[in-house]
Biopython code that builds the backbone (N, CA, C, O; Angstrom):
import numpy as np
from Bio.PDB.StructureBuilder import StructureBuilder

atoms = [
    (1, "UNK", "N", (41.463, 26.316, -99.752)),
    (1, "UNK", "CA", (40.542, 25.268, -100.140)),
    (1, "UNK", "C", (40.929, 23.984, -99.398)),
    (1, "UNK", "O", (42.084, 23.653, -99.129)),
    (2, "UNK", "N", (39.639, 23.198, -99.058)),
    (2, "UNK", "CA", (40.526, 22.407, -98.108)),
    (2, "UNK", "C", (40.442, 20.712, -99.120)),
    (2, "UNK", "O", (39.462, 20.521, -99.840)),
    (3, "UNK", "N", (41.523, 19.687, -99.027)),
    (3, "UNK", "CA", (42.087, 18.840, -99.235)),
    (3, "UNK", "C", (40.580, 17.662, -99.562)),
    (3, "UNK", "O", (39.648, 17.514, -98.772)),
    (4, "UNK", "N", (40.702, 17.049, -100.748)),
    (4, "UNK", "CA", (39.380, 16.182, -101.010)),
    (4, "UNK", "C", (40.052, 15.070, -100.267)),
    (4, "UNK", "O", (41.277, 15.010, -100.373)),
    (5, "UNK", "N", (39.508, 14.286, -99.618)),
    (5, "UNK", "CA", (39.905, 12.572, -99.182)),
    (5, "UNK", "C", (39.794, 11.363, -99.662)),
    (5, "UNK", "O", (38.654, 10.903, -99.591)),
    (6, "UNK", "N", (40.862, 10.469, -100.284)),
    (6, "UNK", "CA", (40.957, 9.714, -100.610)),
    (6, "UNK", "C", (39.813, 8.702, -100.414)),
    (6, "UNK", "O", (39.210, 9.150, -99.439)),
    (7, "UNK", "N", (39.203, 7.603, -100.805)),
    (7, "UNK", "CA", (38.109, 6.435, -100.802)),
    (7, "UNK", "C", (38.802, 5.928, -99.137)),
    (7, "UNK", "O", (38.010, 6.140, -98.218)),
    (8, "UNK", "N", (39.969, 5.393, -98.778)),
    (8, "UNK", "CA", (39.789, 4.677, -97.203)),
    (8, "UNK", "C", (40.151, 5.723, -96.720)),
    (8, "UNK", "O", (41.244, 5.413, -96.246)),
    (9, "UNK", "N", (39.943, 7.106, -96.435)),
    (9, "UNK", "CA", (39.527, 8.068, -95.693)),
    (9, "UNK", "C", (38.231, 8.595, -95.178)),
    (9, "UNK", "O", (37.822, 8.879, -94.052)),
    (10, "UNK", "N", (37.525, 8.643, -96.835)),
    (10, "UNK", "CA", (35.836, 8.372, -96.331)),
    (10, "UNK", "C", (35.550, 7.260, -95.842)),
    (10, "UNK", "O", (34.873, 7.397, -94.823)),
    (11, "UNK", "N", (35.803, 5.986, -96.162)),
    (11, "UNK", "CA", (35.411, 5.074, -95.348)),
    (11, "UNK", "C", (35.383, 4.912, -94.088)),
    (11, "UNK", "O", (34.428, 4.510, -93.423)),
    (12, "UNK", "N", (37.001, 5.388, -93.520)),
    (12, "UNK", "CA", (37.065, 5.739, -92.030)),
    (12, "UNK", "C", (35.886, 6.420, -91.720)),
    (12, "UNK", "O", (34.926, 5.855, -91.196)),
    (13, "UNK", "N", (35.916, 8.021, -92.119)),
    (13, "UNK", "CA", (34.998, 8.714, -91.098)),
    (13, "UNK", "C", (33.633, 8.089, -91.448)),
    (13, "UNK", "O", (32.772, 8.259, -90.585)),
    (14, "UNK", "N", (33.286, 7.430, -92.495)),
    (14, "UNK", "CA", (31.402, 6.779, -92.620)),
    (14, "UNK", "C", (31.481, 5.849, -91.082)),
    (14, "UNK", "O", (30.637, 5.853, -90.186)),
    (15, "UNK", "N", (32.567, 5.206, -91.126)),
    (15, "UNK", "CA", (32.458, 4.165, -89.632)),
    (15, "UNK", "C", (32.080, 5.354, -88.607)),
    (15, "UNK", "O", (30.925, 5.290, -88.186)),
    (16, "UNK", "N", (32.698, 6.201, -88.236)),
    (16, "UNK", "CA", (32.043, 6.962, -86.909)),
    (16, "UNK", "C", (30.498, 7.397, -87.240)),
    (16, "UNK", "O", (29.651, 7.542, -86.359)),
    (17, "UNK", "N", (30.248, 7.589, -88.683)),
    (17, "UNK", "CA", (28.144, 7.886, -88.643)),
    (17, "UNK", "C", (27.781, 6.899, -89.863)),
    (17, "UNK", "O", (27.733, 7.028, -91.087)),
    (18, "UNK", "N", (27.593, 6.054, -89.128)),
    (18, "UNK", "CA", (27.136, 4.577, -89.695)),
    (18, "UNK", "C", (25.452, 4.963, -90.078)),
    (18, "UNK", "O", (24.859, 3.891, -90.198)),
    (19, "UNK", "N", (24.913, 5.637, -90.208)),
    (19, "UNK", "CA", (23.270, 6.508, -90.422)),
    (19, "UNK", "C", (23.832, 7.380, -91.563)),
    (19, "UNK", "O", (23.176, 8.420, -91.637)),
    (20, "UNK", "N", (24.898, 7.312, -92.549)),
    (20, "UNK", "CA", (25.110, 8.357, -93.516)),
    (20, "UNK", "C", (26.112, 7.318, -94.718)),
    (20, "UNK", "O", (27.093, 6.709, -94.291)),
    (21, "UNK", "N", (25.850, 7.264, -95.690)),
    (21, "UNK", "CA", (26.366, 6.695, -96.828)),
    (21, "UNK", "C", (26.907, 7.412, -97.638)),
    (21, "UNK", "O", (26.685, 8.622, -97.592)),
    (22, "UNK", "N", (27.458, 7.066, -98.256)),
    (22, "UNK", "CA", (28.234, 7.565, -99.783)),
    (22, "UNK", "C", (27.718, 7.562, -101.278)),
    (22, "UNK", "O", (28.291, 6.645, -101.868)),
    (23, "UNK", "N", (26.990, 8.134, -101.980)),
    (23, "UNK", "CA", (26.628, 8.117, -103.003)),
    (23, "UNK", "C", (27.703, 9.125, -103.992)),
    (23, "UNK", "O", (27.496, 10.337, -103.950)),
    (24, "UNK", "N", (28.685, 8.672, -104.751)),
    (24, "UNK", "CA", (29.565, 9.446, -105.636)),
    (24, "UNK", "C", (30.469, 10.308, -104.981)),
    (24, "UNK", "O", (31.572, 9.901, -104.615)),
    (25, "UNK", "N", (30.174, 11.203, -104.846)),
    (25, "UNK", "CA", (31.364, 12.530, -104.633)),
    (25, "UNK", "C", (30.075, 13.271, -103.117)),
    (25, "UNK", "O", (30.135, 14.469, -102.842)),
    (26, "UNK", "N", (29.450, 12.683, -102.647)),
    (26, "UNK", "CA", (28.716, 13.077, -101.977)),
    (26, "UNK", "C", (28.401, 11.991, -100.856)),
    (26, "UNK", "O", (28.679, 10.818, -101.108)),
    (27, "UNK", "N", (27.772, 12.363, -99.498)),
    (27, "UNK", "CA", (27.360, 11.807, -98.510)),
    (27, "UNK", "C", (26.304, 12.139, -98.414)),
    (27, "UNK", "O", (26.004, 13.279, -98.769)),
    (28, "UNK", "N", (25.250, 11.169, -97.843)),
    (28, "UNK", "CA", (24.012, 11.629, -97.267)),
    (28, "UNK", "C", (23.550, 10.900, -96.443)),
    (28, "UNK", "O", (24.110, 9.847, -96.138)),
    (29, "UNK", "N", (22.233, 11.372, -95.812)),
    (29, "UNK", "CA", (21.780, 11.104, -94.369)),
    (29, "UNK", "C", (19.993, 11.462, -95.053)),
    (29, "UNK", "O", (19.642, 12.414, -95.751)),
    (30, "UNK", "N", (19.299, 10.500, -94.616)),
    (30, "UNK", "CA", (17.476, 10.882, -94.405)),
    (30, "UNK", "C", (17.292, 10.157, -92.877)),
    (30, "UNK", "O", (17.729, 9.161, -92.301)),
    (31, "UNK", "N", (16.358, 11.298, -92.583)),
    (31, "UNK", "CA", (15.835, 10.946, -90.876)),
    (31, "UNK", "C", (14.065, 11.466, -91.187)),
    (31, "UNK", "O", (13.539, 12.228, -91.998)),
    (32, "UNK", "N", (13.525, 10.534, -89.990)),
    (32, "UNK", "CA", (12.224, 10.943, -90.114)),
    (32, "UNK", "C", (11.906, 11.665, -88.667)),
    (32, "UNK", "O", (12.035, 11.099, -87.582)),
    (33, "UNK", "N", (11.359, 13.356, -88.905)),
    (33, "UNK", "CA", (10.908, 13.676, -87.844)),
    (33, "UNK", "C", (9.672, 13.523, -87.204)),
    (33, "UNK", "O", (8.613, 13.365, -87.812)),
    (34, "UNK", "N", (9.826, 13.582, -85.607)),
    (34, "UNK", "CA", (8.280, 13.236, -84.916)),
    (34, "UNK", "C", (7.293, 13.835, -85.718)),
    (34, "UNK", "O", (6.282, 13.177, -85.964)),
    (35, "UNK", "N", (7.402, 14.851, -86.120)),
    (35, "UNK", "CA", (6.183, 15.656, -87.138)),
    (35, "UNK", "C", (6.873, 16.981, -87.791)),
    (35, "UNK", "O", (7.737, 17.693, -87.279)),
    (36, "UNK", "N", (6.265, 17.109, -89.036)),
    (36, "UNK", "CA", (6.129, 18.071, -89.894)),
    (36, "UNK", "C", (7.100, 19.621, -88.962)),
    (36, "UNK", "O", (8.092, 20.322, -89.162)),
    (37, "UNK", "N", (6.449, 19.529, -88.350)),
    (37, "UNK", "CA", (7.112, 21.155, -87.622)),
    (37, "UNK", "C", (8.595, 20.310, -86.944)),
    (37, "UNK", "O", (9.680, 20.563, -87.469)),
    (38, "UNK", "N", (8.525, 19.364, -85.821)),
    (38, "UNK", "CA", (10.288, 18.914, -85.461)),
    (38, "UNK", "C", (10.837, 18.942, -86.413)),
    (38, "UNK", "O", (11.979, 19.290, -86.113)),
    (39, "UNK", "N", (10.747, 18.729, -87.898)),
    (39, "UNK", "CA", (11.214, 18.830, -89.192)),
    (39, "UNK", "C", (11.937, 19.760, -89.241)),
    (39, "UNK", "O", (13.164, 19.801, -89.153)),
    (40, "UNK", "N", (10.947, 20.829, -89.436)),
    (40, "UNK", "CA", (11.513, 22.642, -89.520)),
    (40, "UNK", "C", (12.362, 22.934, -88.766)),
    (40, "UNK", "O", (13.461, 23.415, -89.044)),
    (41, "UNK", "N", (11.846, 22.614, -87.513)),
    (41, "UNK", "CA", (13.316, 22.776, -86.523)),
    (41, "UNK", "C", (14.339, 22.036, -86.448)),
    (41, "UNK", "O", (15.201, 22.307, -85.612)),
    (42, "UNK", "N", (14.442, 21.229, -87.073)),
    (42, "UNK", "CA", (15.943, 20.392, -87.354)),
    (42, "UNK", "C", (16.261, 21.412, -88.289)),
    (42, "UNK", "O", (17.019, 22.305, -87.910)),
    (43, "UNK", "N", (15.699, 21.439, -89.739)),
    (43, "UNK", "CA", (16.146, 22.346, -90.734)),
    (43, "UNK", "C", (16.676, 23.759, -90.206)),
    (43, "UNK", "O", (17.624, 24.398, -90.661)),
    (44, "UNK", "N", (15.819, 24.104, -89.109)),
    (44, "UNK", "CA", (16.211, 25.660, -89.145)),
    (44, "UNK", "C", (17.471, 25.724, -88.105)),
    (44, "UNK", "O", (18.052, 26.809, -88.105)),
    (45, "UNK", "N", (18.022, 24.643, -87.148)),
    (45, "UNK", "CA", (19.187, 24.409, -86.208)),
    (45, "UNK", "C", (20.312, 24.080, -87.229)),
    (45, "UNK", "O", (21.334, 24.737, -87.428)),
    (46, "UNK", "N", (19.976, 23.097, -87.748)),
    (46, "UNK", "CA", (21.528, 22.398, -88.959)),
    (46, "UNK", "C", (21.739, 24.084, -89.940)),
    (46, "UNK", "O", (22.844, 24.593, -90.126)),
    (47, "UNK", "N", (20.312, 24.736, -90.479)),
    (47, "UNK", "CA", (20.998, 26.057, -91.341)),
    (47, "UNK", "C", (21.971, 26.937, -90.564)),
    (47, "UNK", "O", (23.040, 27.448, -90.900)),
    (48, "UNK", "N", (21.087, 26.965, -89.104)),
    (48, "UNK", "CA", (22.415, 27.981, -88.588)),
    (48, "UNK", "C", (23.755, 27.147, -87.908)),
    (48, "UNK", "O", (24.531, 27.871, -87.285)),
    (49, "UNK", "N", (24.072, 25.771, -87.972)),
    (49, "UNK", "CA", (24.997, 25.428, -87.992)),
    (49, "UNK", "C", (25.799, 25.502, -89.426)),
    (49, "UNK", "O", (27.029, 25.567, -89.407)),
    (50, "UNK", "N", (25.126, 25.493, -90.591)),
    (50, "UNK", "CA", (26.077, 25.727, -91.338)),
    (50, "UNK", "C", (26.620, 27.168, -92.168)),
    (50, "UNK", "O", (27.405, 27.560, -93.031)),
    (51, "UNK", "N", (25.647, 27.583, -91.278)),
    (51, "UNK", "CA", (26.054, 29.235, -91.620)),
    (51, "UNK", "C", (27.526, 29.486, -90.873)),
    (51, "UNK", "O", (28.527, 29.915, -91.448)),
    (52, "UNK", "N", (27.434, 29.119, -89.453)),
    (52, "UNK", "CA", (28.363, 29.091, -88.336)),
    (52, "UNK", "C", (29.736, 28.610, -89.215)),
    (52, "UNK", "O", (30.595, 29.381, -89.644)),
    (53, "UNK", "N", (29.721, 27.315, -89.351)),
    (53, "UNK", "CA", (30.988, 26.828, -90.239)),
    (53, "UNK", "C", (31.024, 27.065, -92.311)),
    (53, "UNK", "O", (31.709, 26.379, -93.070)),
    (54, "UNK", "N", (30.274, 27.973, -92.641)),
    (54, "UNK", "CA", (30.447, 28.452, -93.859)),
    (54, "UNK", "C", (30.198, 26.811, -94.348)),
    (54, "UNK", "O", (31.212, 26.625, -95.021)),
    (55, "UNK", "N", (29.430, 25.538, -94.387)),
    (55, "UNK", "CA", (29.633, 25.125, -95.462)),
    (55, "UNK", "C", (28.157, 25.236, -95.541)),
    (55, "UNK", "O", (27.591, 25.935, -94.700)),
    (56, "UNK", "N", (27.501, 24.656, -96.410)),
    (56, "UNK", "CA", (26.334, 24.206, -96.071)),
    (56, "UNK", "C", (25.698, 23.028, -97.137)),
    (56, "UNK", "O", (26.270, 22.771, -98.196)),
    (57, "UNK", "N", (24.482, 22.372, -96.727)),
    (57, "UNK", "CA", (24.354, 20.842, -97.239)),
    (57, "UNK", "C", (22.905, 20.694, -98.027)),
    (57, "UNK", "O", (21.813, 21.131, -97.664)),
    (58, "UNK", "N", (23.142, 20.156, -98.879)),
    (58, "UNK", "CA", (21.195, 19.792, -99.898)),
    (58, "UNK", "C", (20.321, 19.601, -98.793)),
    (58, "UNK", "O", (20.547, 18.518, -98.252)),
    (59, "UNK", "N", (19.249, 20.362, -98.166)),
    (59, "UNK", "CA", (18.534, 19.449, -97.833)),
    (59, "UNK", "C", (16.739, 19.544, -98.834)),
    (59, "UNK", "O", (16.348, 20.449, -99.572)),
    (60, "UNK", "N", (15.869, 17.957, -98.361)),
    (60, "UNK", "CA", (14.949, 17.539, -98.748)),
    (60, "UNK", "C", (14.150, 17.694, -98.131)),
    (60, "UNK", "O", (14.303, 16.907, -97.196)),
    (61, "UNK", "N", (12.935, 18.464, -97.935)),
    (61, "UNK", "CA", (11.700, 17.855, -97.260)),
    (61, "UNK", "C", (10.930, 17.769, -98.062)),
    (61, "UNK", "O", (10.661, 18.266, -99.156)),
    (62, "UNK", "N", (10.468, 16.850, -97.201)),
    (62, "UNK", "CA", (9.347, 15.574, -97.714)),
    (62, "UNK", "C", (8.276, 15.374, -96.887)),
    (62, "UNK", "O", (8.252, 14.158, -96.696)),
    (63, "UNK", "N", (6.979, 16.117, -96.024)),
    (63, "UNK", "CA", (6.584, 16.048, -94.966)),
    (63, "UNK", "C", (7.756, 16.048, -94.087)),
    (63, "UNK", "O", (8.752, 16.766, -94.005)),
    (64, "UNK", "N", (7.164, 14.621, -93.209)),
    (64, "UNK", "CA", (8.751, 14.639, -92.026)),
    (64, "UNK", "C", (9.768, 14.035, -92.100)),
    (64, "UNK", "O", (10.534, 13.795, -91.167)),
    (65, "UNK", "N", (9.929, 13.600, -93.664)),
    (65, "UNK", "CA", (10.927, 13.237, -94.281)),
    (65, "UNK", "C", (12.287, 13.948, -94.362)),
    (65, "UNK", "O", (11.859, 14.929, -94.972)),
    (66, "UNK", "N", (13.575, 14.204, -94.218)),
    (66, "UNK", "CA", (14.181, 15.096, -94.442)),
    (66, "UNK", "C", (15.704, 14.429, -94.808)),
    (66, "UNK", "O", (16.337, 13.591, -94.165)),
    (67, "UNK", "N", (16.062, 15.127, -96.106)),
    (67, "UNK", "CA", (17.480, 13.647, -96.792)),
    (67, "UNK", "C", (18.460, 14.867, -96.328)),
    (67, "UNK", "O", (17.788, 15.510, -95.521)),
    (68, "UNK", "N", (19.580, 15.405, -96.450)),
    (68, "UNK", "CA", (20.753, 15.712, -96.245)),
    (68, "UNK", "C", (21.907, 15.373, -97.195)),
    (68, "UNK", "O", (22.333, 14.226, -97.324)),
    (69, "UNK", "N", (22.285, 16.207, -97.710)),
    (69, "UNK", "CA", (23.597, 15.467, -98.546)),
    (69, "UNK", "C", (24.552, 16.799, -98.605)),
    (69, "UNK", "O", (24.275, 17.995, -98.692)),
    (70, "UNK", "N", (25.885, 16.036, -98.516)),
    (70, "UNK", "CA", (26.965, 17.410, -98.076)),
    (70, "UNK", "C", (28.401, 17.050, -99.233)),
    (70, "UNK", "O", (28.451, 15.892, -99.647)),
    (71, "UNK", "N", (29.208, 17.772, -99.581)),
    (71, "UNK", "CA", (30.194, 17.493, -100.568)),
    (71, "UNK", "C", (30.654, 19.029, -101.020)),
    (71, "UNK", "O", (29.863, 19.921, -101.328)),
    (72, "UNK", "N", (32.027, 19.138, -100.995)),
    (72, "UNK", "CA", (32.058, 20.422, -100.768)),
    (72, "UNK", "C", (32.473, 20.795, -102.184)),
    (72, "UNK", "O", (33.407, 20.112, -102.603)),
    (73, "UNK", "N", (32.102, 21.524, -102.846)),
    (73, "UNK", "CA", (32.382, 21.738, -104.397)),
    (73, "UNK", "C", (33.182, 22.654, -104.497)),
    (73, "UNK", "O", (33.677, 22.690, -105.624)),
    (74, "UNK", "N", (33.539, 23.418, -103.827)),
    (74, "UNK", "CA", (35.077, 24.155, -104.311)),
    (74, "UNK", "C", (36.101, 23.430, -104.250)),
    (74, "UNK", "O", (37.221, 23.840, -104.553)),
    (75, "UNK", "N", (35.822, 22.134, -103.810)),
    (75, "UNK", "CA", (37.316, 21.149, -103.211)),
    (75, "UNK", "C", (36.782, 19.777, -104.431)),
    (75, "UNK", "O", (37.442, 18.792, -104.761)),
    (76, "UNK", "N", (35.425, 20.165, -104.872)),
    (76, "UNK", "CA", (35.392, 18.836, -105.965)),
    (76, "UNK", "C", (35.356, 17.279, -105.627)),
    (76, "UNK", "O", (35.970, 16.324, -106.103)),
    (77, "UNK", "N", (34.156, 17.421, -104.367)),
    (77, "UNK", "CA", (34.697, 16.163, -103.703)),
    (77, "UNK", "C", (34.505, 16.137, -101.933)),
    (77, "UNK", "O", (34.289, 17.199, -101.349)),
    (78, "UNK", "N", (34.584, 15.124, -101.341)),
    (78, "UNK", "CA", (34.355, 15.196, -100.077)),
    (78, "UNK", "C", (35.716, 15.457, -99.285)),
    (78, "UNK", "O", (36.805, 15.070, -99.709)),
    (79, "UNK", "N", (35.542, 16.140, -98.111)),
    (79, "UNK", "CA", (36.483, 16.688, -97.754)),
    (79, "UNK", "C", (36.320, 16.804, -95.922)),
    (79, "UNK", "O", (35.135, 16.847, -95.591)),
    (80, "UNK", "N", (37.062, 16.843, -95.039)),
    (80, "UNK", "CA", (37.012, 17.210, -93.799)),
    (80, "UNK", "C", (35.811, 17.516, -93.630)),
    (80, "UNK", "O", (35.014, 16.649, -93.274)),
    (81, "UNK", "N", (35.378, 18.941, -93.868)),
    (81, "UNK", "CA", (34.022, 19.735, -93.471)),
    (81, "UNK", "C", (32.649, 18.950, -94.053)),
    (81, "UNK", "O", (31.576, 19.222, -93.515)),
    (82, "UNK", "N", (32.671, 18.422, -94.651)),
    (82, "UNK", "CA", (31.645, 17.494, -94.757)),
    (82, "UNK", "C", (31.147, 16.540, -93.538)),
    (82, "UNK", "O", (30.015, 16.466, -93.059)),
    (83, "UNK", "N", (32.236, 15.885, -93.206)),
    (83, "UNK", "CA", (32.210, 15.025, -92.151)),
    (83, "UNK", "C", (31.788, 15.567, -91.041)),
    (83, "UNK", "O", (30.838, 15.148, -90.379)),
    (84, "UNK", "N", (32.654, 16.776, -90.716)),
    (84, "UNK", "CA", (32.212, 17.233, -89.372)),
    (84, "UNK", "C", (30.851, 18.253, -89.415)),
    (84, "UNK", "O", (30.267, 18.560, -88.376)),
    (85, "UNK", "N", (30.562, 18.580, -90.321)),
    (85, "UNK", "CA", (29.214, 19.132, -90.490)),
    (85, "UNK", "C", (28.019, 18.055, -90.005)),
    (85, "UNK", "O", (27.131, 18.177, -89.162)),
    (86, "UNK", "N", (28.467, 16.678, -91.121)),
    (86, "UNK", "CA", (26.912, 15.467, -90.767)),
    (86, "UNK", "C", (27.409, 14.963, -89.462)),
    (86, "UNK", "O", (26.778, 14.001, -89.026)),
    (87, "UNK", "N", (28.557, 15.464, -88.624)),
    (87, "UNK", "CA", (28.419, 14.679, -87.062)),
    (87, "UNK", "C", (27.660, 15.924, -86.394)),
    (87, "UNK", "O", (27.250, 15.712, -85.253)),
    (88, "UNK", "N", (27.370, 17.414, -87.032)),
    (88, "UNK", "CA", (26.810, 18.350, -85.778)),
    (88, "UNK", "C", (25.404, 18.152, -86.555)),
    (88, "UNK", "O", (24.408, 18.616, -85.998)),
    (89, "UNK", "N", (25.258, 17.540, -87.717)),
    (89, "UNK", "CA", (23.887, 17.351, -88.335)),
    (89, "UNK", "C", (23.266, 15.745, -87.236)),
    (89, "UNK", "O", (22.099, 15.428, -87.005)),
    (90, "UNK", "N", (24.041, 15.319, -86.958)),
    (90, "UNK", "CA", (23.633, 13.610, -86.238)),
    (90, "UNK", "C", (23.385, 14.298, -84.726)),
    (90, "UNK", "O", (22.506, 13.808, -84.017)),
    (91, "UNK", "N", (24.038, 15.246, -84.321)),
    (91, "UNK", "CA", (23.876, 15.679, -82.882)),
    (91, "UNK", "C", (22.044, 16.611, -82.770)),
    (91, "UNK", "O", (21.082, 16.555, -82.005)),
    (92, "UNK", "N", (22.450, 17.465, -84.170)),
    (92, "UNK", "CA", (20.878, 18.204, -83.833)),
    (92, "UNK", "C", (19.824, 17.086, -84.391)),
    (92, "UNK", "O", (18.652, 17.234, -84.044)),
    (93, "UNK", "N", (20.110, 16.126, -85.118)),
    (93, "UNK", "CA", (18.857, 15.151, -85.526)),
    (93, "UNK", "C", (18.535, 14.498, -84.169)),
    (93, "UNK", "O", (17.369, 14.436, -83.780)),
    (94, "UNK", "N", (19.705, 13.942, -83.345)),
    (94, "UNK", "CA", (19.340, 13.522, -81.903)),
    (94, "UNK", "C", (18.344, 14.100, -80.912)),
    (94, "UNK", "O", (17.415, 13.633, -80.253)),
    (95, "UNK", "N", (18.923, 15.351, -81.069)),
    (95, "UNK", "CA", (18.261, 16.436, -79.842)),
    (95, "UNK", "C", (16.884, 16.703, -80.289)),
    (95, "UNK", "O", (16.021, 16.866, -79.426)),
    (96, "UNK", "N", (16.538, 16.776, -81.692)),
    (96, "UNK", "CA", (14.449, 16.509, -82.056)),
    (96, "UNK", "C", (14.325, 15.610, -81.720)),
    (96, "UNK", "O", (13.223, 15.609, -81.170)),
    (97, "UNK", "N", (14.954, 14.253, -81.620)),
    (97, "UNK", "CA", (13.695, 12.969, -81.291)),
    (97, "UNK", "C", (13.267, 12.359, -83.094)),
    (97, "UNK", "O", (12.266, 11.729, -83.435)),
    (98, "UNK", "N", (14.618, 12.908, -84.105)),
    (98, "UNK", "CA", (14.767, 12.497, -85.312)),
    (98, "UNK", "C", (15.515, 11.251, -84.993)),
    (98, "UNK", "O", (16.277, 11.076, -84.042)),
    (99, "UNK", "N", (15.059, 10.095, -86.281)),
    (99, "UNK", "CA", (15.794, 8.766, -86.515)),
    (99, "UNK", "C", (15.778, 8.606, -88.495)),
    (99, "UNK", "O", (16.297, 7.632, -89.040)),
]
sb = StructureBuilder()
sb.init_structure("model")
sb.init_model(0)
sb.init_chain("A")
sb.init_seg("    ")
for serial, (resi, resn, name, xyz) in enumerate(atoms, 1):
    if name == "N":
        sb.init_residue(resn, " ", resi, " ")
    sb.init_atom(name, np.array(xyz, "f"), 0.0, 1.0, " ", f" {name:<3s}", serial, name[0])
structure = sb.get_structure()
């Protein structure tokens, strides 16, 4: 199980994705895609990224609305894999033409 992180640990890694906040025991991220379908395909790239690294994250759609929130609950809390999940979630939101 991997290690929850202290409050100026999350803070550190929020500074490297300044587009993702802290709400409780959780992080999240909303981006709006060019349209309804770039949507899907963000959704359907980030699922098989988190299939790839076993965690995986809430997501929302909303039309081309789409929220994100990650927190790893066997660890009770935010943890490493959170972080590096919403930086390969900030890389595929890039590559649609998501903000």
């Amino acid at each position: 199980m991997a290690d929850t992180l202290d409050d100026a640990a999350v803070a550190d890694r929020l500074r490297a994705l300044p587009a993702w906040t802290r709400d409780g025991d959780e992080i999240r991220r909303q981006v709006q895609a060019p349209s309804f379908l770039a949507g899907i395909d963000v959704v359907t790239e980030v699922a098989r990224a988190a299939e790839d690294a076993d965690h995986h994250p809430d997501i929302d759609i909303r039309w081309r609305t789409l929220t994100f929130a990650l927190t790893t609950h066997s660890a009770g809390g935010l943890t490493g894999k959170d972080f590096d999940l919403a930086a390969t979630i900030e890389r595929i939101v890039g590559e649609h033409g998501a903000k």
